[in-house]
N, C-alpha and C positions, 0 to 999 in steps of 0.2 A: 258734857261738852257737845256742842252742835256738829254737826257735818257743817262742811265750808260747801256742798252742794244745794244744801239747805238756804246758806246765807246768800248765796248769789240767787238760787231760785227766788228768794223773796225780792230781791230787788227787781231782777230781771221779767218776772211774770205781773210785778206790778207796775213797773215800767211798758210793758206789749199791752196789759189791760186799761195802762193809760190813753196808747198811741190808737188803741183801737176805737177807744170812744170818743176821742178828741174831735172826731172828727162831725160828730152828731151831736157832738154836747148838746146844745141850743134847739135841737131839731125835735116838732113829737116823735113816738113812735108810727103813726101813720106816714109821714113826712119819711122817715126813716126807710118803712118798707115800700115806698113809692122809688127814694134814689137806689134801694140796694138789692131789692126783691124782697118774695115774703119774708124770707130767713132773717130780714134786716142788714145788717152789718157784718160780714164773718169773716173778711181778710183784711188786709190794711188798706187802708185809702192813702196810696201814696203821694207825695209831694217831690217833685223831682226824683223819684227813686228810692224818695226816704220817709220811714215812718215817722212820723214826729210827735216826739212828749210833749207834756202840757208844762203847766206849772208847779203840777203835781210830782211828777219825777227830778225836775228842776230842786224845788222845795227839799226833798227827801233825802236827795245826795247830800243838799247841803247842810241835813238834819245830821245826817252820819262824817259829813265834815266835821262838824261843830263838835262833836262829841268825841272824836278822835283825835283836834285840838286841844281840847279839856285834858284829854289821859297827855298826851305830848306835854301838857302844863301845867296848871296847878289841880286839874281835878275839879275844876268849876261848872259842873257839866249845865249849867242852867244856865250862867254865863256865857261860855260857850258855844252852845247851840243860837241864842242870842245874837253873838257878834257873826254866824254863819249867815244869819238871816240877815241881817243888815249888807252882807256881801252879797249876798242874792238879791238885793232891792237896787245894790249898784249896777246890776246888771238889768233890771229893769227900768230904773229912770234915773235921772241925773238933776229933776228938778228939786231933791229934798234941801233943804236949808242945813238941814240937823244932819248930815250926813257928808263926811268930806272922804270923794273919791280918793283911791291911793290907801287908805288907811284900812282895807280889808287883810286879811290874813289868809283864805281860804286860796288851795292851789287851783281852786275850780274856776276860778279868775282867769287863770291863763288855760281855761278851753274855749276856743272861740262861739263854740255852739249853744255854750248857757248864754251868750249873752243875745239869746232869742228873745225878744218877748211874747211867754203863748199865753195870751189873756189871764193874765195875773188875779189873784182875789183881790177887790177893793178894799177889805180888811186888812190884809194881811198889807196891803200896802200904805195903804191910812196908818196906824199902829205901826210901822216899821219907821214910818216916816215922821211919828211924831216923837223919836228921840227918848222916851221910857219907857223900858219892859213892863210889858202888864204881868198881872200875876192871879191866884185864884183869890187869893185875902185883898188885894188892892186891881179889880180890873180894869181895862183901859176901855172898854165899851161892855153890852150884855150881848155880843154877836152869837150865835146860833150857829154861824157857817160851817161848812164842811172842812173850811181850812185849815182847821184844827189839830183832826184827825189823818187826814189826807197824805200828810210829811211825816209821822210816827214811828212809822213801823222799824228805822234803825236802832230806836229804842230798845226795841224787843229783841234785836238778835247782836247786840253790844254787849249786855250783860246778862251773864248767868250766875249759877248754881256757884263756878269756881272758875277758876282762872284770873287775868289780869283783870277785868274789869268784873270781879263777884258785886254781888249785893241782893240783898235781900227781896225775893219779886215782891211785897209789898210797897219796901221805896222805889223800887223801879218803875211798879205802878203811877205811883204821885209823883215821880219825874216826869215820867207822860203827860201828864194833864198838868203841870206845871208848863213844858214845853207847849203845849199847844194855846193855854191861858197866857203865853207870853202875846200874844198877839187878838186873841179871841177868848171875849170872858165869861161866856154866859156855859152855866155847868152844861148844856146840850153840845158843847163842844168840845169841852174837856173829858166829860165822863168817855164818851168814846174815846178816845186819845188814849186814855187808861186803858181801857178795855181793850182796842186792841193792840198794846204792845202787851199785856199781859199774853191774849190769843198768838200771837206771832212767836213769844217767847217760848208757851210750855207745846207747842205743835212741834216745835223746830230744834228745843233743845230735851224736850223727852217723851216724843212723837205721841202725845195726847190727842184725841182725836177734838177737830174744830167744837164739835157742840158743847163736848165735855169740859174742852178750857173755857169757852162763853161762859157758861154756868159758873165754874170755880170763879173766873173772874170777876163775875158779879156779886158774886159772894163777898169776896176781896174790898170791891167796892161800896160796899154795904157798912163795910166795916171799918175804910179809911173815911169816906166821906159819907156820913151817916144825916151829913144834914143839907145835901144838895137839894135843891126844893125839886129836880126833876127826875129825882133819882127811881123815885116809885113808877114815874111813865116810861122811863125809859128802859127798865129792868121789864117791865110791859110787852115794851116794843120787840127787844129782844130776844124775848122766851116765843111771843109771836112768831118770828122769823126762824127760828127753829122749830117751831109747830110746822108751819110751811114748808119747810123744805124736807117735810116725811109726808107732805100732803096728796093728793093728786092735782093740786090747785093748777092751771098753767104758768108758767115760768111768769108771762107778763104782766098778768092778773095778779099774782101772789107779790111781782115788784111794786107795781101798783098799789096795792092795799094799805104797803110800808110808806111808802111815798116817793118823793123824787130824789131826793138824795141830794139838797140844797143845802141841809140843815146838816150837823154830823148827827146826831142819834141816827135819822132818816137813811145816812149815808151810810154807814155801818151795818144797820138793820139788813139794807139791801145785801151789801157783800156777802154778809153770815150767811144769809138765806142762800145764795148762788155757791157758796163754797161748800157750807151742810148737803145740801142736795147733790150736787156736780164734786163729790169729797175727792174723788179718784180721777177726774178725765177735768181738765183744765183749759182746755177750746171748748167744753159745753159751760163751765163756771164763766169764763170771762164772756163768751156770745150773751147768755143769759144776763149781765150785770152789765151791758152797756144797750140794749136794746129796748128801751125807754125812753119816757117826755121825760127828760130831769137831767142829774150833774152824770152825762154818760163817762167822761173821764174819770170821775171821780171813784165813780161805785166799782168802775174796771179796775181802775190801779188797787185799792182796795180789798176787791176781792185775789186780784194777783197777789198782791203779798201777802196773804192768808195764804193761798194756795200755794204758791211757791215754799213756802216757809214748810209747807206740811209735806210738802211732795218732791221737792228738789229742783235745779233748774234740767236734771235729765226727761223730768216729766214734761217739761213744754215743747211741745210741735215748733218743729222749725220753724214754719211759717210763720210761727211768733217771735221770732226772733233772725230772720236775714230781714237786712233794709234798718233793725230799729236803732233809731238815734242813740247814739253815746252809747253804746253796748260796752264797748273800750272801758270807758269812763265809770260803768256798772260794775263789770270785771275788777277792773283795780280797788274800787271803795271796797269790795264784797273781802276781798283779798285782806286789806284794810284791818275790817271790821273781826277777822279769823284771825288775825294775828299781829294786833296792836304794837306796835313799836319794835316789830321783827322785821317786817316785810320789806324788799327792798327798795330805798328811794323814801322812807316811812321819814325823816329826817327834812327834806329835800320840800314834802310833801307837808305835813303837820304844824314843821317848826320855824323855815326857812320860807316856806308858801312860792317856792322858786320853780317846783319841778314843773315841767311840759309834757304833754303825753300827744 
């Protein structure tokens, strides 16, 4: 059974690793150290006073919606996470044909701040908007994107060992990559999605240390999906990225090498490497994973919820957390997600989709 400081840490550190890189995503890293200094980027760049998520933290809540309407109902968790995502694309456009507003379920409807739009994936919005779930046996494009992975991690700190939502981490594995091949089909996007709610899960609910669960989880994956054609490069990629982060490589050199963090293996590779290294101190993992030419939001929030998940949300510096958007909102899911159909308002929230916060 997880500490509930764990589950909020995961959300919450990958949430500030989102808000921190949001802001450079698109930028190199010279570009980067010319607006922020050499250090790069190391506080928030505010916007009226406030840090703000991407579409990465967006996506993720409504990953942990989705899965916590599923236990509220029949236990469809693939469906579920499904019709969450479809609420999240109402919240980004209105132009889908296949999509009739009103008929979302999710309470995060009535937060007025999702319905931001912070530069959405063209996948994830292509694929939502064309009306059927992809899947890994029937997929709906061969996308590579980080989108995959990026919304995941509720995966991993929803189900354990025992409790209301037990199950075995192997199928919990291939729910991951299920969830993320709803929308993105190419195995570079699923295989991470696996991997890291497998990572998120054994850090969080039986404080395994980050490289150690890489490792089993690839193991894992070797074993459920033995015929992914990109499964050998990117078991590759992986074990690279924990080589480097016992290397003396420099931080941006060694993110570099991995790549930009467009793709999910890429994207993933990067966080491992910043979280393996930085395993203890969580303002050097998160500076480290968004101070790069590539998906800065992406490899932050990422590597936040690795860290978080391993460390608690006691371990994050304030500064990562006064100003960050929907904190509230983080709070109550994490809550949520620690005690399924106890919590109060769980009804109001899941079943009814009425509550307000």
């Amino acid at each position: 059974m997880r500490e509930y400081d764990k589950l909020l840490g995961c959300l919450l550190a990958g949430a500030a690793g989102d808000a921190l890189g949001y802001p450079v995503e698109f930028l190199r890293d010279t570009t980067i150290k010319k607006r922020y200094g050499p250090g790069g980027i190391r506080e928030f760049d505010l916007t009226r006073g406030a840090a703000r998520i991407s579409d990465d933290t967006q996506m993720t809540l409504f990953t942990a919606s989705g899965l916590l309407s599923a236990f509220a109902g029949d236990g469809n968790w693939v469906k579920g996470i499904w019709e969450a995502y479809l609420d999240w694309y109402a919240t980004q456009s209105d132009d889908c044909p296949d999509y009739e507003a009103g008929e979302g379920r999710s309470w995060l409807l009535n937060v007025p701040g999702i319905w931001a739009s912070r530069a959405p994936g063209t996948t994830c919005m292509g694929s939502l908007c064309g009306g059927r779930p992809g899947s890994i046996k029937k997929p709906r494009n061969n996308s590579f994107g980080c989108g995959g992975v990026m919304r995941v991690a509720p995966v991993g700190l929803f189900f354990g060992e025992t409790g209301p939502a037990a199950m075995n981490i192997d199928e919990m594995d291939r729910l991951s990559a299920d969830a993320a091949a709803l929308t993105h089909g190419g195995d570079r996007a699923w295989l991470p999605a696996a991997l890291l709610a497998h990572i998120v899960r054994r850090v969080s609910e039986d404080g395994m240390p980050v490289p150690e669960a890489a490792r089993e989880g690839l193991a894992v994956l070797e074993r459920i999906f033995p015929a992914a054609p990109s499964l050998g490069k990117f078991r590759l990629l992986i074990l690279s990225a924990l080589e480097l982060a016992g290397s003396a490589e420099d931080d941006l050199d060694a993110v570099t090498s991995l790549g930009e963090g467009w793709v999910g293996d890429e994207a993933l590779a990067i966080a491992l490497f910043c979280a393996a290294r930085y395993s203890d101190d969580i303002e050097a993992a998160l500076t480290a994973s968004v101070n790069h030419s590539g998906d800065s939001d992406s490899t932050g929030s990422i590597t936040g919820n690795i860290l978080g998940a391993s460390l608690g949300a006691g371990a994050i510096p304030e500064k990562f957390l006064t100003a960050l958007e929907l904190r509230g909102v983080i709070s109550k899911i994490a809550t949520d997600l620690a005690a399924p159909g106890e919590s109060e308002g769980f009804r109001e929230r899941y079943i009814l989709g009425t509550y307000r916060i």
